[in-house]
C-alpha positions as CSV (number, residue, x, y, z in Angstrom):
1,X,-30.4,-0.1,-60.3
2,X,-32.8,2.2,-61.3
3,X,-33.1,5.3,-58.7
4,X,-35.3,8.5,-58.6
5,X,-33.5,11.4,-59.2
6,X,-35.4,13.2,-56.4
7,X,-34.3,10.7,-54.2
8,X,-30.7,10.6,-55.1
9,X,-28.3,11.8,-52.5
10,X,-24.8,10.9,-51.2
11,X,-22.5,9.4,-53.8
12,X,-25.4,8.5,-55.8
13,X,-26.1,12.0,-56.4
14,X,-22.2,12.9,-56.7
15,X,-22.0,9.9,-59.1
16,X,-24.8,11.5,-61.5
17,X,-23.4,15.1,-61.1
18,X,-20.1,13.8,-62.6
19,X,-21.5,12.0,-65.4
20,X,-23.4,15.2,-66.5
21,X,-20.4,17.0,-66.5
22,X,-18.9,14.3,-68.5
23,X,-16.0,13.0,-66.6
24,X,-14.9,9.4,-68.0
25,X,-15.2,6.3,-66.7
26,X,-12.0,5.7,-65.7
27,X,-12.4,8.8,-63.3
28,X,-15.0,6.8,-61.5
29,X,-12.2,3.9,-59.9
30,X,-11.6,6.3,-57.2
31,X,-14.7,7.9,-57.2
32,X,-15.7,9.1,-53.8
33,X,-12.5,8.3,-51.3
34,X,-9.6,9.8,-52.9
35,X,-6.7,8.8,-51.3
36,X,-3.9,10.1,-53.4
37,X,-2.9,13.7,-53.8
38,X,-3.9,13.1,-57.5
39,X,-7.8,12.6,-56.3
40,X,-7.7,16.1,-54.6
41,X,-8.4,19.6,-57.0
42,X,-5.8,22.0,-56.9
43,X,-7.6,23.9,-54.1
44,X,-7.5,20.6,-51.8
45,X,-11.0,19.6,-52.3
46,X,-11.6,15.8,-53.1
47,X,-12.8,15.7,-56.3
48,X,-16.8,14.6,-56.8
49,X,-18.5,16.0,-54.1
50,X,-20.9,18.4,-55.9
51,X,-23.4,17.4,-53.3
52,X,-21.7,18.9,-50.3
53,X,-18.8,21.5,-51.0
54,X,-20.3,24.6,-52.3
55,X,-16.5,25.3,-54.4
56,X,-17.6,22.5,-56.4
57,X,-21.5,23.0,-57.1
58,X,-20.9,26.8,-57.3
59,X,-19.7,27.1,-61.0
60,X,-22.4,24.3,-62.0
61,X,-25.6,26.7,-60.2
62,X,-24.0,29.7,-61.9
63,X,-23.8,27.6,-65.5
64,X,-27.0,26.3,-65.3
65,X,-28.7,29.2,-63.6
66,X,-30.2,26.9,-61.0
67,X,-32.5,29.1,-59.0
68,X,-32.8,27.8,-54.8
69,X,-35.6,29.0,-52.7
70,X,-34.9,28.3,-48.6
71,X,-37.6,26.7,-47.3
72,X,-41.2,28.3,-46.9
73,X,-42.8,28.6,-43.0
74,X,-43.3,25.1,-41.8
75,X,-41.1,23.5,-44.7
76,X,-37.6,21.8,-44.6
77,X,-36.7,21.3,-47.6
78,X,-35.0,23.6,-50.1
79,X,-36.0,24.1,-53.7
80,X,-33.9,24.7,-56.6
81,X,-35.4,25.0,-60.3
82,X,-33.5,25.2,-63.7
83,X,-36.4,24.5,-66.4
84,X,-37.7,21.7,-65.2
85,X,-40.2,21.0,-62.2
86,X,-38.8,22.4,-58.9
87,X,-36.8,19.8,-57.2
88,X,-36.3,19.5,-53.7
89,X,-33.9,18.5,-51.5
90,X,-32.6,19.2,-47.3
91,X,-29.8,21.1,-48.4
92,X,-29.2,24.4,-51.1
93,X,-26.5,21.7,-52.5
94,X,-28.4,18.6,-52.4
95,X,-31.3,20.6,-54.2
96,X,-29.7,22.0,-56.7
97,X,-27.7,18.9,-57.9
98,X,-31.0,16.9,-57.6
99,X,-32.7,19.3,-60.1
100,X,-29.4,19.6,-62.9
101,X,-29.1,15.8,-62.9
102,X,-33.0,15.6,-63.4
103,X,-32.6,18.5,-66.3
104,X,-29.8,16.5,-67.7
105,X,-30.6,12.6,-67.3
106,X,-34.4,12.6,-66.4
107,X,-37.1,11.6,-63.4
108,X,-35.4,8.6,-63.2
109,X,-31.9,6.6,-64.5
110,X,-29.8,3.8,-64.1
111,X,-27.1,3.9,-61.2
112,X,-24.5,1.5,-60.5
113,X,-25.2,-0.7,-57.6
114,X,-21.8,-0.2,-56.9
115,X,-22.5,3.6,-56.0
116,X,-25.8,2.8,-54.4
């Protein structure tokens, strides 16, 4: 299914992160509910969720140089820009994912409905 990146969030927008960094395919069969140790880092985190632990969207926001801006007076969402149009999203995380899967893949890209 084709999805906006701007509106990618959840394992949609872990899903894309992972692909950007290149993990393989394969990677994917357990993809967002590890359940053996094997699925977990070696600091305990489950592995994929860019979106929501800052451990593992840290090193990409440093990498990329993803600049956030909190939310303006009367605003709610966050903004996070890295050379492409400022992206938005509810959270520092969601944001800057949203904006280096944008950078990477596009506006807009094919997701597994699977992921969805």
């Amino acid at each position: 299914m084709k999805i906006k990146t701007a509106d990618l969030a959840g394992a949609a927008l872990d899903w894309a992160v992972a692909k950007c960094e290149g993990v393989n395919e394969e990677a994917f069969r357990l993809f967002y509910e590890p359940t053996e140790p094997a699925d977990y880092d070696r600091h305990g985190f489950p592995e994929f969720h860019y979106s929501t632990i800052w451990h593992k969207a840290g090193p990409i926001i440093e990498r990329e140089e993803i600049r956030l801006t909190p939310p303006l007076a009367g605003e709610t969402d966050w903004l996070a820009a890295c050379g492409n149009p400022d992206v938005a999203g509810p959270t520092p995380l969601i944001a800057a994912m949203r904006c280096y899967v944008a950078s990477k893949l596009g506006a807009e890209f094919e997701v597994p409905d699977e992921v969805i």
